[in-house]
ZAMARGU-4260 file (C-alpha; in steps of 0.2 Angstrom, whole numbers, plus 5000, padded with zeros to 4 digits):
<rodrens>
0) 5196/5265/5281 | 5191/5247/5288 | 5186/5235/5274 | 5169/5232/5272 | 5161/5219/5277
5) 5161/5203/5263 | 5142/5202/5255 | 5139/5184/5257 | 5130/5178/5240 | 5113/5170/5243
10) 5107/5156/5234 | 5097/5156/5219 | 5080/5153/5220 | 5073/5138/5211 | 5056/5146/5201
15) 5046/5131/5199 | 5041/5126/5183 | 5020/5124/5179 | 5015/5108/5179 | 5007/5108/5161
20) 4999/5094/5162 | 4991/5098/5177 | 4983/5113/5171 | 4974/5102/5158 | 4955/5099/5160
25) 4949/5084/5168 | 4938/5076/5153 | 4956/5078/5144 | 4966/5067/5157 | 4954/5055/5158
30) 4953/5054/5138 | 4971/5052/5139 | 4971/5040/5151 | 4957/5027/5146 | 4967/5026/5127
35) 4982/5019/5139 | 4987/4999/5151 | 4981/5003/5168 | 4996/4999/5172 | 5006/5014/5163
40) 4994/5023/5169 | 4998/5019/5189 | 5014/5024/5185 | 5010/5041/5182 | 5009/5043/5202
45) 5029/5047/5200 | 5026/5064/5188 | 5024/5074/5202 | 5017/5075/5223 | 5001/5083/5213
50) 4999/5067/5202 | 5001/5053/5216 | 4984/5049/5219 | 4978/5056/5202 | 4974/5039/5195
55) 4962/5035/5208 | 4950/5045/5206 | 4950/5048/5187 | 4930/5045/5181 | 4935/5032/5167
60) 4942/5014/5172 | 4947/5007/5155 | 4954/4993/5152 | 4951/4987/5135 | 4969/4994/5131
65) 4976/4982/5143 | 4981/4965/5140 | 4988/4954/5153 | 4979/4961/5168 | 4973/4948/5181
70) 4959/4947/5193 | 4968/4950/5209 | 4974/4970/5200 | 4955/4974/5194 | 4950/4970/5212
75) 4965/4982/5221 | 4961/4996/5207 | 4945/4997/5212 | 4948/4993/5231 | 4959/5009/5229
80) 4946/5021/5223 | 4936/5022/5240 | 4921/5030/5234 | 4926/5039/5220 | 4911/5038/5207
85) 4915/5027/5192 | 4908/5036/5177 | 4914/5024/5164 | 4922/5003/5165 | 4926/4994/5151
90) 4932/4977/5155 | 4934/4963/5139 | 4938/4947/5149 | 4949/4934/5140 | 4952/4925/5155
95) 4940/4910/5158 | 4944/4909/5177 | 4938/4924/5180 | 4919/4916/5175 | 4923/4901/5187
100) 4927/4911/5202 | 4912/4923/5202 | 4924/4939/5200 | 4912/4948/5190 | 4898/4948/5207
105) 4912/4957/5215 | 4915/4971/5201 | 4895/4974/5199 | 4891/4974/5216 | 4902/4985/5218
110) 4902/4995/5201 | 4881/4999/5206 | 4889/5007/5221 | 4900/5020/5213 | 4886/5026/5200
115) 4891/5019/5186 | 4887/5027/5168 | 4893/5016/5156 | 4896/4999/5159 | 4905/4986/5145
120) 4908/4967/5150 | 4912/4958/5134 | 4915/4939/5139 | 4928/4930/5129 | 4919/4915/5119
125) 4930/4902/5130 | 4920/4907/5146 | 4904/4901/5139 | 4889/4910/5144 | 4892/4918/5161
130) 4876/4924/5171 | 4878/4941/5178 | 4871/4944/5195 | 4856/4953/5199 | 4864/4969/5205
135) 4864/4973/5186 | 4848/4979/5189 | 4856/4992/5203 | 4865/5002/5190 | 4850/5016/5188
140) 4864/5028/5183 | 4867/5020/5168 | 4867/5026/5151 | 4877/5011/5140 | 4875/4995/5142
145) 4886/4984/5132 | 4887/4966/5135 | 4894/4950/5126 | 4894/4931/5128 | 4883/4932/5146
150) 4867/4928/5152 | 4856/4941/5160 | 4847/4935/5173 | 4825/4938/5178 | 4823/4955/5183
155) 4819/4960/5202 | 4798/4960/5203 | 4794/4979/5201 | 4808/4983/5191 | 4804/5000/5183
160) 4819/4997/5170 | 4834/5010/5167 | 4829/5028/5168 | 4843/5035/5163 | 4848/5024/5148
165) 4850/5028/5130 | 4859/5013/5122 | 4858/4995/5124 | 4867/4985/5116 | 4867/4964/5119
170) 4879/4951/5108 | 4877/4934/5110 | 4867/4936/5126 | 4853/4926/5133 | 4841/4934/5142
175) 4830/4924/5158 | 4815/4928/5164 | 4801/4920/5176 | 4789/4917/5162 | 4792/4924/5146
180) 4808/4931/5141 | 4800/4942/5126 | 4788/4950/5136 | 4799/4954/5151 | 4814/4961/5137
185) 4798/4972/5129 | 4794/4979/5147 | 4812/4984/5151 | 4814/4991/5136 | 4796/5001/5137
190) 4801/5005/5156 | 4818/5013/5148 | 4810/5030/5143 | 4827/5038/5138 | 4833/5023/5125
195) 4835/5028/5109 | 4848/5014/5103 | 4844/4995/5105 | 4857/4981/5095 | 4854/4965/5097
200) 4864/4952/5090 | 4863/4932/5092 | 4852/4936/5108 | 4842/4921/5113 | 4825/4924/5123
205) 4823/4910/5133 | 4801/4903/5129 | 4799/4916/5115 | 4791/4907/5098 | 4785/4915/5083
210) 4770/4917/5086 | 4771/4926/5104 | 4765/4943/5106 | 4774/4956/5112 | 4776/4976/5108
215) 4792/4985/5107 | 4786/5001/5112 | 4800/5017/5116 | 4794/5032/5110 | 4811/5041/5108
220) 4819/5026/5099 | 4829/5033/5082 | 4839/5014/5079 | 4836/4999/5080 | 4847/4984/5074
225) 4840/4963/5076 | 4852/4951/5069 | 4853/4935/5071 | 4844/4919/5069 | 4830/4916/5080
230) 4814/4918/5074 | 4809/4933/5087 | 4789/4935/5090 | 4779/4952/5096 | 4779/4965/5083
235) 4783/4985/5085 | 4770/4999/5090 | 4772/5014/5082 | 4790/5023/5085 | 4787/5041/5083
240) 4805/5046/5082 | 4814/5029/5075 | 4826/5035/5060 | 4836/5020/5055 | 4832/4999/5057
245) 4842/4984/5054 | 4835/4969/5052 | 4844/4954/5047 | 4835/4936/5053 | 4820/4928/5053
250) 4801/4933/5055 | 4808/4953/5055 | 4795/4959/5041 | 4782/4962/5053 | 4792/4974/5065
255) 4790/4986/5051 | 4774/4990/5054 | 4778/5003/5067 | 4789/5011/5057 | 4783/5023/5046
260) 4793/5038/5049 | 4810/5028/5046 | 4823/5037/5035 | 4836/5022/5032 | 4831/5004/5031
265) 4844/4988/5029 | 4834/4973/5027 | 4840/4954/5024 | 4828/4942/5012 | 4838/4927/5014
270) 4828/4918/5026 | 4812/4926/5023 | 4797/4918/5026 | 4780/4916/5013 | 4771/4924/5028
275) 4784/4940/5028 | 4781/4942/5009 | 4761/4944/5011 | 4766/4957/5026 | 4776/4967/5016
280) 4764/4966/4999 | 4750/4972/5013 | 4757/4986/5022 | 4744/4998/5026 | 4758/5014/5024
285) 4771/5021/5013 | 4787/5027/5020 | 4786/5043/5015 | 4804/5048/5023 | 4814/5032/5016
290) 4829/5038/5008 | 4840/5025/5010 | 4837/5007/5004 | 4850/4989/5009 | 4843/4974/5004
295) 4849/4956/5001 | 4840/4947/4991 | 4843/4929/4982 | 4838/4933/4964 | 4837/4913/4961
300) 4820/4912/4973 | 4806/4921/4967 | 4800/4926/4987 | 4816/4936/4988 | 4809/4948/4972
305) 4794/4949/4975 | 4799/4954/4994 | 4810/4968/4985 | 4798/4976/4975 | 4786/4976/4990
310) 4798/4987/5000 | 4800/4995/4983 | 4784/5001/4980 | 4782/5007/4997 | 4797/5019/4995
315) 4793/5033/4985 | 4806/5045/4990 | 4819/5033/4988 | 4837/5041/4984 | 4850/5028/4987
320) 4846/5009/4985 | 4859/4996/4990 | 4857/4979/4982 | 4870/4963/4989 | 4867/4948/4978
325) 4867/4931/4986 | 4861/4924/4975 | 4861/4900/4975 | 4856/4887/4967 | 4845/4886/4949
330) 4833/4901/4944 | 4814/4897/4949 | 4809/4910/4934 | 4818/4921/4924 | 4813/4939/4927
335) 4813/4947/4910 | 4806/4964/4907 | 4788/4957/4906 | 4787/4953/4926 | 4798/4966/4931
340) 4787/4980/4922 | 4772/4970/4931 | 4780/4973/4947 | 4783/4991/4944 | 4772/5005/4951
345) 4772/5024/4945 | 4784/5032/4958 | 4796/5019/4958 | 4814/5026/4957 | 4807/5043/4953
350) 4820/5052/4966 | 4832/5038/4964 | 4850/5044/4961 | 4862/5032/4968 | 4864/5014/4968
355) 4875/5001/4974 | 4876/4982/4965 | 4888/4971/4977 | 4892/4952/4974 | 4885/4950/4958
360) 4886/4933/4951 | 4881/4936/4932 | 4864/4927/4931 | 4851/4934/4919 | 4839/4941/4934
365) 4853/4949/4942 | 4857/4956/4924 | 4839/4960/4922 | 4838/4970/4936 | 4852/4980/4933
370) 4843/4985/4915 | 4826/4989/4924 | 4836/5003/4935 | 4844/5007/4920 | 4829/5010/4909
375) 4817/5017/4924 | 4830/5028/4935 | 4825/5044/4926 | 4837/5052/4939 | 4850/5043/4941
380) 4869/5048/4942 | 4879/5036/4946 | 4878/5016/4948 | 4892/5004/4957 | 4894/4988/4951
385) 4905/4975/4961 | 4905/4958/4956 | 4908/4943/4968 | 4924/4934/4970 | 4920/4919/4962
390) 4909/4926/4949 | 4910/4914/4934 | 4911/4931/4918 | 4925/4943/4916 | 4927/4963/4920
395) 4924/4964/4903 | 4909/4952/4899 | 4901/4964/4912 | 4906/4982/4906 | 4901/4979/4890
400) 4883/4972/4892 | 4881/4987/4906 | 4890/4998/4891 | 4874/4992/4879 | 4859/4996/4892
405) 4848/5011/4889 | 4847/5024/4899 | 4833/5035/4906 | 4844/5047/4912 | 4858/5056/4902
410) 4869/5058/4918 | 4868/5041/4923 | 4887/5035/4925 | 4890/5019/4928 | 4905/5013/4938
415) 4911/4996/4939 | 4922/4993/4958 | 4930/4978/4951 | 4928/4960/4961 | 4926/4957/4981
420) 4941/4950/4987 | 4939/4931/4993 | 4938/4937/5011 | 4923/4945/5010 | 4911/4930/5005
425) 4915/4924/5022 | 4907/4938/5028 | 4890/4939/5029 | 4882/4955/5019 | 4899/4961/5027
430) 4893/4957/5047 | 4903/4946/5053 | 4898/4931/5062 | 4893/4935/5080 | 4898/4919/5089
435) 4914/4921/5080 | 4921/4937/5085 | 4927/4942/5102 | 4926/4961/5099 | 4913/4974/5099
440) 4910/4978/5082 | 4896/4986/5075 | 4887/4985/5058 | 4894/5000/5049 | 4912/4996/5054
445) 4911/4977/5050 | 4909/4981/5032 | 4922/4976/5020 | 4930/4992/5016 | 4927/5002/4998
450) 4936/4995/4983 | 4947/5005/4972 | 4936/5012/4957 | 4939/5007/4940 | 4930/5022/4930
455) 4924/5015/4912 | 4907/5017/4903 | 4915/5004/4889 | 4926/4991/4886 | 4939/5006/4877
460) 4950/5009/4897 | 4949/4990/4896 | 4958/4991/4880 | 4969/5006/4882 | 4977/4994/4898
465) 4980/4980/4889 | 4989/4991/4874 | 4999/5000/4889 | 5002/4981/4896 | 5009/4976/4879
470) 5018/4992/4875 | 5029/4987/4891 | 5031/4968/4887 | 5038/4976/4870 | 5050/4987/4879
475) 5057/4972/4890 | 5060/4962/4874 | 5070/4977/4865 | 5081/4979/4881 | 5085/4961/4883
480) 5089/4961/4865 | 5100/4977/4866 | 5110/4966/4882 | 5111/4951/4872 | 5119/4965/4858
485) 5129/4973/4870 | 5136/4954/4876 | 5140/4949/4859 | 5152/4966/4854 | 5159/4965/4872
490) 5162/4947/4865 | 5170/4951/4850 | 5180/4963/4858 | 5189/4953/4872 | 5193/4945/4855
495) 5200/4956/4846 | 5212/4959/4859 | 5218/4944/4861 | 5222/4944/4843 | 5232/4959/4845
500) 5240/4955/4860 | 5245/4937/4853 | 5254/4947/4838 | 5262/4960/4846 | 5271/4944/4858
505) 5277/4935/4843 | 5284/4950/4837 | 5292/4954/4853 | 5301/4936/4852 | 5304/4936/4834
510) 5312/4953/4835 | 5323/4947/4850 | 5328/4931/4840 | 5333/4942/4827 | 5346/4951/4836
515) 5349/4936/4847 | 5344/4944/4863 | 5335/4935/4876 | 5317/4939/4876 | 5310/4947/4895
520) 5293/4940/4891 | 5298/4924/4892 | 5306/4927/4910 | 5294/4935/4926 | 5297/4953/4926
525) 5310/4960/4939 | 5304/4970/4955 | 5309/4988/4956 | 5321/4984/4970 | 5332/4971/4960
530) 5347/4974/4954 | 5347/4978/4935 | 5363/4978/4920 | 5369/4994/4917 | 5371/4988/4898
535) 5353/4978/4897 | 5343/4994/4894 | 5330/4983/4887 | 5328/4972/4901 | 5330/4987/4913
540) 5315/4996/4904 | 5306/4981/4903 | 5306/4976/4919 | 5303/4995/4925 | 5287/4995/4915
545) 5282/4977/4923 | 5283/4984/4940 | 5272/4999/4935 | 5258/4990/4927 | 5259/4975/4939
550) 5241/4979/4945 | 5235/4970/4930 | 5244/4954/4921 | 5237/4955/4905 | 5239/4975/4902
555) 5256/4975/4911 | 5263/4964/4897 | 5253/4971/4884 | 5261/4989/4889 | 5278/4979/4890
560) 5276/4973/4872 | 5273/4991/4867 | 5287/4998/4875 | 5297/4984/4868 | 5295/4990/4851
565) 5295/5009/4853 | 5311/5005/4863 | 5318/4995/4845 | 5310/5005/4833 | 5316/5023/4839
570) 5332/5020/4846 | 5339/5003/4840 | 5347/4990/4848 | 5365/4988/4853 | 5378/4976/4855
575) 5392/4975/4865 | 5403/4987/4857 | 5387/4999/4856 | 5387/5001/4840 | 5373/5001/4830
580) 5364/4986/4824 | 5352/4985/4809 | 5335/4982/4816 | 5326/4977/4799 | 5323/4958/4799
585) 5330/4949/4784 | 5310/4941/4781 | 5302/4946/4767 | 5284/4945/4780 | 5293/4958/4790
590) 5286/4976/4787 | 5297/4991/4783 | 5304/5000/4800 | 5295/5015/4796 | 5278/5005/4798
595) 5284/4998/4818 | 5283/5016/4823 | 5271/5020/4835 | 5264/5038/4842 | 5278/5050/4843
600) 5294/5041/4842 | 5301/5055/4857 | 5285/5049/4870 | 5287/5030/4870 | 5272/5031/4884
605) 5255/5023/4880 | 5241/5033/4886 | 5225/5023/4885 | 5221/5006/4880 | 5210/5012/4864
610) 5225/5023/4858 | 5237/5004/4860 | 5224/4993/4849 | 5223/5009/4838 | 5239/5010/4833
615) 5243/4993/4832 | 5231/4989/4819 | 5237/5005/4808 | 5257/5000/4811 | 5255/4981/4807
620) 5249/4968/4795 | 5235/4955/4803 | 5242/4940/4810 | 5236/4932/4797 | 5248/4941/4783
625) 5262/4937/4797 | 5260/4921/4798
</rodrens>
């Protein structure tokens, strides 16, 4: 039968693997993607045919994550996008050319173009205040604003603001206008119906005077941050839906007016005006939602208290009250129970239940104060006390005195957070100073971070860490004294054994003299390899022994001695008729023969050191009896 045809074998075929990232959803990419340099993430054009153009049209241009970047790559990565829409660009420029040469025109212009929604320019500080161009007002898409160290130029005539915004926030930024920079700020922000975040830090309106009137009015508002200090004019209609409020400058009390549904409240009495304390003593309102209470007062100037106890009174659901001291110069009064009760009202602290004393310096209002919370916080559960850095008292000065206060309520724990570190009283109520800082940093994160907590209602933790602290200084006493113990036996020791080892050579050399033999310790020991006397049996041993024990002088000759003796004392010594000789010396000094032996007289090996200086002390008198 004719062979069959061969089957010729086909290639495999090559399955292709999923692309897993490709199957990921968009938003994921592009979250991915903004955390990374533009210019890694370029490089993801290589993964694969699908992902060569990927980059392009990703929604988020980010490149706060990448240093190094010039003008001439921003302008070919967004050259590159066509029209792909730009959801998102976050540019922080640290390059002062870039100001010089106009390049940010270019990016806007062509930024308003693409739709953009969330828009961040953060000048560096060495570009000076750079205007932007007016095509900032082209970005009606817009629902962030974020921008530092730049002027913001008038607003077009019928500008009808951002509709679409929800947070603005301006850092060092000075705002133009035609005629008054307040008013025009207050229509762009009325004319943003959607904005309900507004931050503004070290902004300068240009014309704007305390005494200007203008009205903040955004009904779906819920924060609103002003720090900084210029003395700000206008005041705030009533914001239906506002939650939280920073203040933290000048002329800031009246603002409150318009707040009467606020839930958090972080005010600054450091540069408060005697105007701002007769607004707050005359607000027509009570903010029946406040739960949350920051304040800094100076508890040396008596505005500053009585400011406090304003916003106090006006707060009757008050649950958590946070006081920073900051506190100079010399006490204008010393607020002693007396004037604090004057200044109390019925509901004061009645729901209070935490409270927070930062940067306390020790003076007696502070103190004070601290009592009156004590004694009025029917409440209360717990109370933090941190102390400022350069705070004059002790940790203990304080948790004793606190120790002593009465109480109105029988929860009422007090714990004490120990000292700011020296950092933090360059800080500023723990915001750092705006035309300092290069990076966008908000209020809550510029905070100096919580403090390990030291747990103590009285001085006794105080004292259980110093006993602990002295109980180990006692232990490293005793074990210094237990070396220096150890150093003085290892001492008397290598003493010891150089007493034996000095006898047992002079009785080596006496007995050799005796018999009139020549000593082998008084020669260098042979090598293994020399030729040896058939008839010097003691040299030959000798010598043997040497070789052995050559790894150390001292115990080589030390085992050589022994071997010596247990070689004389067991087998005798011969002459040259090998007969055999009388090994007793004729010296009264001289012990018995009996009393040379040492171990087994059949095993002249020495096992250990110990055993040697063992039985050398039991078979001989001290070298003192010899001599």
């Amino acid at each position: 039968m004719a062979d069959s045809p061969p089957v010729l074998s086909q290639k495999p075929r090559l399955v292709a693997v999923p692309d897993a990232l490709a199957s990921l959803p968009l938003e994921v990419i592009d979250n991915i993607f903004s955390r990374l340099h533009i210019y890694d993430v370029v490089r993801t054009s290589v993964l694969s045919r699908a992902w060569r153009r990927r980059w392009e049209s990703l929604p988020t241009v980010d490149l706060s994550h990448s240093p190094g970047i010039c003008a001439s790559d921003i302008d070919a990565l967004l050259l590159r996008r066509g029209s792909a829409p730009v959801r998102a660009f976050r540019l922080p420029a640290k390059d002062p050319t870039w100001a010089i040469w106009s390049y940010f025109h270019d990016w806007l212009l062509c930024l308003s173009r693409r739709g953009v929604r969330e828009l961040t320019l953060a000048l560096s500080t060495q570009c000076g205040i750079f205007r932007l161009h007016s095509c900032l007002f082209s970005c009606r898409e817009l629902t962030r604003l974020s921008l530092t160290s730049c002027r913001i130029p008038p607003a077009p005539a019928g500008l009808v603001g951002f509709p679409n915004l929800k947070t603005l926030r301006l850092e060092r930024v000075a705002v133009c206008a035609q005629e008054h920079a307040g008013r025009e700020f207050a229509a762009l922000i009325a004319a943003s119906l959607m904005l309900e975040n507004v931050e503004m830090v070290c902004v300068k309106l240009h014309g704007d005077g305390p005494d200007d009137e203008w009205v903040i009015r955004a009904p779906n508002l819920r924060k609103l941050s002003i720090l900084g200090p210029f003395e700000y004019g206008g005041i705030t209609e009533r914001l239906p839906l506002l939650e939280e409020a920073i203040f933290f400058g000048r002329n800031c009390a009246k603002f409150l007016t318009g707040m009467v549904g606020i839930t958090k409240l972080d005010f600054s009495f450091i540069s408060i005006w005697p105007t701002e304390v007769d607004v707050l003593e005359q607000l027509p309102f009570l903010f029946e939602n406040l739960r949350v209470l920051s304040v800094t007062v100076n508890f040396c100037k008596m505005c500053h208290i009585f400011s406090m106890f304003c916003l106090l009174r006006s707060a009757p659901v008050l649950e958590e009250l946070e006081v920073w001291g900051w506190s100079d110069g010399a006490q204008e009064i010393e607020t002693n129970s007396e004037f604090l009760n004057a200044q109390c009202a019925d509901h004061i602290f009645a729901n209070l239940h935490v409270v927070h004393m930062k940067k306390f310096t020790y003076l007696v209002n502070e103190m004070h104060f601290l009592e009156f919370v004590l004694l009025k916080a029917s409440v209360l559960q717990v109370l933090y006390v941190t102390l400022d850095f350069y705070a004059t008292c002790s940790n203990e000065e304080v948790v004793t005195e606190i120790a002593e206060y009465p109480r109105a309520s029988s929860d009422a724990q007090v714990i004490f957070m120990g000292r700011e570190p020296e950092s933090a009283n360059n800080e500023c109520r723990g915001f750092i100073t705006a035309w300092e800082s290069d990076d966008e940093i908000s209020p809550n994160e510029a905070r100096p971070r919580r403090r390990q907590r030291l747990k103590s209602e009285s001085v006794a933790q105080v004292e259980q860490l110093q006993e602990e602290l002295q109980n180990l200084i006692n232990e490293e006493e005793q074990v210094l004294e237990d070396k220096s113990r150890l150093n003085k036996e290892i001492s008397m020791l290598h003493k010891e054994f150089d007493k034996y080892y000095s006898y047992l050579r002079s009785a080596i050399q006496l007995i050799c003299k005796a018999h009139n033999i020549e000593c082998p310790l008084d020669q260098p020991p042979r090598h293994a390899a020399a030729p040896a006397s058939p008839s010097d049996e003691v040299g030959n041993a000798c010598s043997i022994h040497a070789t052995l024990s050559d790894s150390s002088a001292c115990l080589g000759s030390f085992s050589c001695m022994l071997t010596m003796c247990n070689f004389f004392l067991t087998k005798g010594t011969s002459g040259e008729g090998g007969a055999p000789v009388d090994t007793t010396v004729n010296d009264s000094r001289a012990g018995p023969p009996e009393n040379h032996a040492i171990g087994d007289p059949g095993n002249p090996r020495v096992d250990s050191s110990d055993d040697v200086v063992i039985s050398a002390a039991d078979a001989h008198p001290s070298p003192e009896d010899h001599d």
